[in-house]
N, C-alpha and C positions, 0 to 999 in steps of 0.2 A: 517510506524510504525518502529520503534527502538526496536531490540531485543538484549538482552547482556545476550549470554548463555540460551534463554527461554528451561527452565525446563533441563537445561545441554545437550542441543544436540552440545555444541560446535563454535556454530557459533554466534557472532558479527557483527547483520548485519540490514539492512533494508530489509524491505517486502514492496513492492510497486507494484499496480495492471501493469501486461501489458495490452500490445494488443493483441487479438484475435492470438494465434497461437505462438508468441513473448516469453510466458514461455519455453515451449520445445526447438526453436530456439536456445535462450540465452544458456540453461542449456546444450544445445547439443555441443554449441559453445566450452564453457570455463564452464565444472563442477566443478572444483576451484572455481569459482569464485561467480554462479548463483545455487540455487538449487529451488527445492519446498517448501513452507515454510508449517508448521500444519496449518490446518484451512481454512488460505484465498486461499491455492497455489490450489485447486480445482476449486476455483473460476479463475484462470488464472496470481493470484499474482504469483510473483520472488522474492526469497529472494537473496538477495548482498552482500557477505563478504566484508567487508568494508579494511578490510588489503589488498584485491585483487583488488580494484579498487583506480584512484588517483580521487582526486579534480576534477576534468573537465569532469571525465566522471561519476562520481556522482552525479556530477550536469544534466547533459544532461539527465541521466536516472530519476532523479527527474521533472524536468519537462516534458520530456514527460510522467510521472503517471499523474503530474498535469494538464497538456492538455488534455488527457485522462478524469478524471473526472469531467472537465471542462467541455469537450463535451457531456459528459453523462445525465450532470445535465441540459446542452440549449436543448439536444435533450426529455429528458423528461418533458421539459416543465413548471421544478422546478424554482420558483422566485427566491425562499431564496439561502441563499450560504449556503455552507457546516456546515462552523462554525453555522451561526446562527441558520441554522434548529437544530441540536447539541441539540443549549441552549434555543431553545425554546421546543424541547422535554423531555428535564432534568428538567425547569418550571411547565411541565402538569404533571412531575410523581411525582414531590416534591407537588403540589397542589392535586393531589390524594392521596398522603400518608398522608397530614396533612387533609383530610375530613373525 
């Protein structure tokens, strides 16, 4: 997720799930850089100042969230991909509001 300023706490960043233990690690590492974000950071997301990190390692942290719930999704034994389950959930609430 893309946050710019959410609700003025300052930060310009992504929230991306880690790995088990990976939040605290990261935020231990470099607090510049990784903090807790609202919401998902109890779940084990890391939010990323985006000024504090370059390209490449942007990227490396984006794909490993995406490996991540990649694995999440084969080990739960989910068909559908992210996006599609999404929009086929958005279909069943649009078809329940128009009944």
């Amino acid at each position: 997720m893309f946050a710019n300023n959410h609700h003025g706490d300052g930060h310009v960043a992504v929230w991306i799930p880690a790995a088990s233990g990976g939040q605290a690690a990261l935020i231990e590492e470099a607090p510049d850089t990784y903090f807790r974000p609202p919401y998902v950071g109890v779940g084990g997301w890391v939010g990323v100042e985006l000024s504090r990190v370059d390209d490449d390692q942007l990227g490396a942290l984006v794909r490993e969230a995406f490996r991540l719930m990649t694995s999440k999704t084969i080990a739960s034994g989910d068909k559908e991909s992210p996006r599609s389950a999404r929009g086929s959930r958005a279909s069943q609430r649009k078809r329940k509001a128009s009944s």
